[in-house]
N, C-alpha and C positions, 0 to 999 in steps of 0.2 A: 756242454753247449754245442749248438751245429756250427760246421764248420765256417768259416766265412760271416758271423754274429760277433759282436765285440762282448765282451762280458762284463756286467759292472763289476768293478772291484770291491764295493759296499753291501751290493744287497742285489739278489736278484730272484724274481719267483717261476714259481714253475705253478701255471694253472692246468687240470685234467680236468672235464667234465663229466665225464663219466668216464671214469675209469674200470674199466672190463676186468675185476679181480673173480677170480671164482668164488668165493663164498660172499662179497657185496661191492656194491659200486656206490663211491661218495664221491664229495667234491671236497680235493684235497690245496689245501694254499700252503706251500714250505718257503719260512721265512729263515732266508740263509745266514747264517753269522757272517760277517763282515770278514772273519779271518779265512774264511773256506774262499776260494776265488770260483769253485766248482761243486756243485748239486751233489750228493754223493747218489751212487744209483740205487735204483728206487725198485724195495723188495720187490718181485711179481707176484708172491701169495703170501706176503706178511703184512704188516701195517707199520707205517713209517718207525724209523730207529728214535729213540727217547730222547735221544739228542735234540729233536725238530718238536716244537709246538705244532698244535694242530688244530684247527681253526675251521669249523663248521660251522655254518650260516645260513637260516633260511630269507632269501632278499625281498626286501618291503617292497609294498603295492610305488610308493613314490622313487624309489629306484628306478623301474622299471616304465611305467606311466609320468608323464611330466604336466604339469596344471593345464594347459592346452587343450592337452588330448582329453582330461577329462571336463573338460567346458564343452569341447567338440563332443565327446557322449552326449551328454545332458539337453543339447540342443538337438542331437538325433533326435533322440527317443522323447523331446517334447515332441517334434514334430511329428514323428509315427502316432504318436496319442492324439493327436490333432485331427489327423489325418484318416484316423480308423473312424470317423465319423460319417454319417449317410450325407450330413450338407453342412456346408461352413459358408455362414453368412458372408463374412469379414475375412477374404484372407491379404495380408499385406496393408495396402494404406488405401481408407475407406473414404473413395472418392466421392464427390459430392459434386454435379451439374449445372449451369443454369446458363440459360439463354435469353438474350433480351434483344430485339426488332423494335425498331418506330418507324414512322413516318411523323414529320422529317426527322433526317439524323440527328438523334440526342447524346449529350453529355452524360455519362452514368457516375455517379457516388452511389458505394454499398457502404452503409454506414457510415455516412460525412467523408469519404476518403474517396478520392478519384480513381476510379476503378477502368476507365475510355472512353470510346463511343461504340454506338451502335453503328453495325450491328454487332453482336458480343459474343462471346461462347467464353467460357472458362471451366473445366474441370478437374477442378486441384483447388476446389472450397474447401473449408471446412463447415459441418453440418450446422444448423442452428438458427435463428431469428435472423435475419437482416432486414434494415431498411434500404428501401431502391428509392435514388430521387433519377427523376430524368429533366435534363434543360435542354430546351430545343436549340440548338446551333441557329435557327433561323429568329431566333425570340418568340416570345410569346410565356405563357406562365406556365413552371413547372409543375411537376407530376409527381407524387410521391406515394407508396407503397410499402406494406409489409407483407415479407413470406419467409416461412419456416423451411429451409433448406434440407430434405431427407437424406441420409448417409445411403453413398453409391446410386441415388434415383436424380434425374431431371428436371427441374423445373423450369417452365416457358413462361417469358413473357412479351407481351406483344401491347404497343400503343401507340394509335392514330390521334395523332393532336388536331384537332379543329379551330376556328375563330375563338372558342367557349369551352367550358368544360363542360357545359352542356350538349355541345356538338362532337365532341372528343369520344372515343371510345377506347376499351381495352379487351383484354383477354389473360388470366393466368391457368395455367394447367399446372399440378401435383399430383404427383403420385405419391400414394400410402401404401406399404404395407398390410395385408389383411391375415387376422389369425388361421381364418381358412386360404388354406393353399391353395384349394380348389373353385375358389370363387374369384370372379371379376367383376366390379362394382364400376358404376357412373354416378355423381354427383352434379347436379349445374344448380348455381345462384346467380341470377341474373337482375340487373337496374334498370329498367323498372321491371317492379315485382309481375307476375305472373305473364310472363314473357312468353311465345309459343315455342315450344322446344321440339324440334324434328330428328330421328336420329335414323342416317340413309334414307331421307325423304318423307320418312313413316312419323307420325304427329304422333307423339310420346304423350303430352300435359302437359302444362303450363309451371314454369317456373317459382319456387323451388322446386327440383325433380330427385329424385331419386330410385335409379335401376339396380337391380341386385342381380338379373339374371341375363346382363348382357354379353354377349358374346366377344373372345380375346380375337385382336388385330386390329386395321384399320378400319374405321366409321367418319363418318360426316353427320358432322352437329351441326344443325341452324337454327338461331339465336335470333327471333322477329316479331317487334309488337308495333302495331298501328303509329305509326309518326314518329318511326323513328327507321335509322337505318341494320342492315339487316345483317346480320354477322354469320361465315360461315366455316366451320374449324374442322381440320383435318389429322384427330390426333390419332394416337394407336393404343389400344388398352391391351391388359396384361394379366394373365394369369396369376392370382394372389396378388393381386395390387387394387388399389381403388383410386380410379381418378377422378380429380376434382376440379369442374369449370368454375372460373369466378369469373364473372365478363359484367362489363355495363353499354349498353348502347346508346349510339350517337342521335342525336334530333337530328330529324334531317328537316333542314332547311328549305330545299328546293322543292319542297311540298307545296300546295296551296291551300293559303286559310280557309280553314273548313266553313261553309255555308250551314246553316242550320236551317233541314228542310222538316215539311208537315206533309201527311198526308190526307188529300183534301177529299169530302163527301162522291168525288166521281173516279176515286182513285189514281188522279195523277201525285207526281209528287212537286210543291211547289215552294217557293222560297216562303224565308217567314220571318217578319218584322221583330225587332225585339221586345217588341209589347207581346205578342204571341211564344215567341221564345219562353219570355216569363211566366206566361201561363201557363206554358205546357211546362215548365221547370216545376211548379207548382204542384202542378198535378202529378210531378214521380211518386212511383214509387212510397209505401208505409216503411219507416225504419225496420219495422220487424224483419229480421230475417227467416225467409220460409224453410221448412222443415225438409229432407228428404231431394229425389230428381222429380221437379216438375213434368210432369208430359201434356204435350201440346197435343191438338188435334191428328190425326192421322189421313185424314180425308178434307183437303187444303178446299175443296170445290164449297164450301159451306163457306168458308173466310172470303171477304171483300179482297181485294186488291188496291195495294199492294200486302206481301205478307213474305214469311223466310223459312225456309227451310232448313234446320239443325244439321251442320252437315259430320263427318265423323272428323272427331277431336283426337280417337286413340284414347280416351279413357269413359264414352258412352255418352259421356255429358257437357255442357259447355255451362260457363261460369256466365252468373246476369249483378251485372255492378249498378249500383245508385246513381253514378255520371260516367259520362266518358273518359274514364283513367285508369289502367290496367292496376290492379292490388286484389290484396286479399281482405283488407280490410272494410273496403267498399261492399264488399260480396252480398246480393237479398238473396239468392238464388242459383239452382243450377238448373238447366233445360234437357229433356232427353232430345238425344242424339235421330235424326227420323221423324221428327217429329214436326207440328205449323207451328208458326206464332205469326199474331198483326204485327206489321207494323208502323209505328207511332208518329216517327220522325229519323230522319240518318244527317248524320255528321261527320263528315270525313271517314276515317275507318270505321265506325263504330253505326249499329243501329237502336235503335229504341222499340221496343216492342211489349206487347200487352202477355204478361206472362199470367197472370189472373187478371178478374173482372177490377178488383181494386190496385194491382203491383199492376209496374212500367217500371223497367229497367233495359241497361243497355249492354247489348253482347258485339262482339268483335264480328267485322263484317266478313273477314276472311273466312271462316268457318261457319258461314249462312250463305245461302242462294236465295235472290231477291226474284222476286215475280210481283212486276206490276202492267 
């Protein structure tokens, strides 16, 4: 033993790890008898005396390694596996957006549960169906809604309370995922149906719309149909994603009730009694609806005055409805773009005009030029 080490009196070992013998090197344990107080010394190129047991061991993986360490592996090397991927949708906790504005300040419940006021932000959803109710702090009747909530994407909502929920408006935006990475889609559905839809000022069609080749960043949608008020949204689209408008527009009020005018044999245009209303109601338009784009005259100097001119829609043609009420369902007709037509009678937004000898229907007056 070294000098200045106490020795046990029972048992004491002597470990080598590699012990430097000339012809092999092990690892030797000498378990001493109790009666030796001292090692006896230790061949240099024999192998221990018969006296001494000798005890070779090669030491387990859990010796050496302790449960830890191999959890901490296994958690490595998931994540290198993970990680050797070109894109990972989802990494960590898959956030989920949503935004909600009124006028006036609302009460918000997401699914029956008090969720605050506007205006809101929360991102630490989780994904999926919810109902939104909104209560005006100032009174008046609530507002209620469903939207499906996308993992890590945004969803807006925005709503102007009026007298009415006729006078009320809204707006939602979502985004979707698309399988193509490479495309950026627009969708808008709009109340009432066939609504003028502009995108950066430029007249797209009428509502429902669907773009498949619009361009990613920020745009401006306006959302505008005849006697009603006029919505204009400033959202951003996205490479591989597709967003989706759902808006409905407010009546606006502070309109005045439309007159129902005729145009008379010297071409003024002149009020008209409701016995004349009726008759010309009569005289609309055959239910049939016509086949193909009507075209109207191209050289207006033959037409009487008053008459209109087709002006550009952004899809070549403009829609000719049964009465004055934006749908698709009313639809006899569509008119090329460029083109005359008489016309009949005008009413607030809308005109009435002679699209054949026997149809009369009426097209939206923002996208005509009137000459009388």
């Amino acid at each position: 033993m070294r000098p200045g080490r106490e020795s046990n009196p029972r048992i004491a070992v002597l470990q080598t790890a590699a012990l430097p013998l000339r012809h092999q090197a092990i690892n030797i344990f000498y378990l001493i008898s109790p009666n030796k107080k001292t090692p006896p010394p230790i061949p240099r190129y024999s192998r221990p005396a018969p006296n001494y047991s000798l005890k070779l061991s090669r030491p387990r993986v859990s010796d050496i390694i302790c449960p830890c360490m191999i959890k901490k592996a296994i958690l490595i090397l998931t994540a290198a596996i993970v990680l050797s991927a070109c894109s990972i949708p989802f990494i960590g906790k898959k956030q989920t957006a949503l935004q909600i504005t009124s006028s006036p300040t609302s009460v918000i419940f997401l699914n029956d549960s008090h969720a605050g006021n506007t205006p809101y932000f929360d991102d630490n959803l989780k994904s999926g169906n919810y109902t939104v109710k909104l209560t005006p702090e100032s009174g008046g009747q609530d507002w209620e809604t469903k939207v499906t909530l996308s993992p890590k994407l945004l969803t807006v909502i925005n709503r102007q309370f009026g007298d009415s929920p006729e006078q009320s408006s809204y707006y939602i935006l979502q985004l979707e995922s698309l399988a193509n990475q490479n495309s950026t889609e627009l969708a808008v559905v709009v109340t009432p149906d066939s609504a003028i839809i502009k995108v950066d000022n430029q007249p797209k069609g009428f509502a429902p719309l669907s773009l498949n080749n619009i361009t990613a960043g920020e745009h401006t949608i306006t959302l505008a149909a005849p006697g009603y008020k006029e919505i204009e949204i400033k959202p951003k689209t996205q490479v591989g994603h597709k967003l989706t408008i759902s808006a409905q527009l407010a009546k606006d009020k502070g309109l005045p009730q439309p007159q129902v005018q005729k145009a008379t044999e010297s071409g003024q245009i002149a009020g008209d009694t409701d016995t004349d209303e009726s008759k010309d109601s009569e005289a609309t338009t055959s239910a049939k609806k016509l086949e193909g784009i009507i075209s109207g005259t191209t050289t207006p100097n033959i037409l009487e005055k008053p008459y209109v001119e087709i002006t550009e829609t952004g899809t070549g043609w403009l829609r000719v409805h049964s009465d004055s009420t934006p749908g698709e369902t009313n639809e006899i007709a569509k008119v090329k773009v460029g083109t005359y037509f008489e016309v009949v009678s005008t009413k607030g937004g809308w005109y009435k005009i002679r699209v054949q000898r026997d149809t009369i229907g009426w097209i939206v007056s923002r996208y005509a030029d009137l000459a009388q």
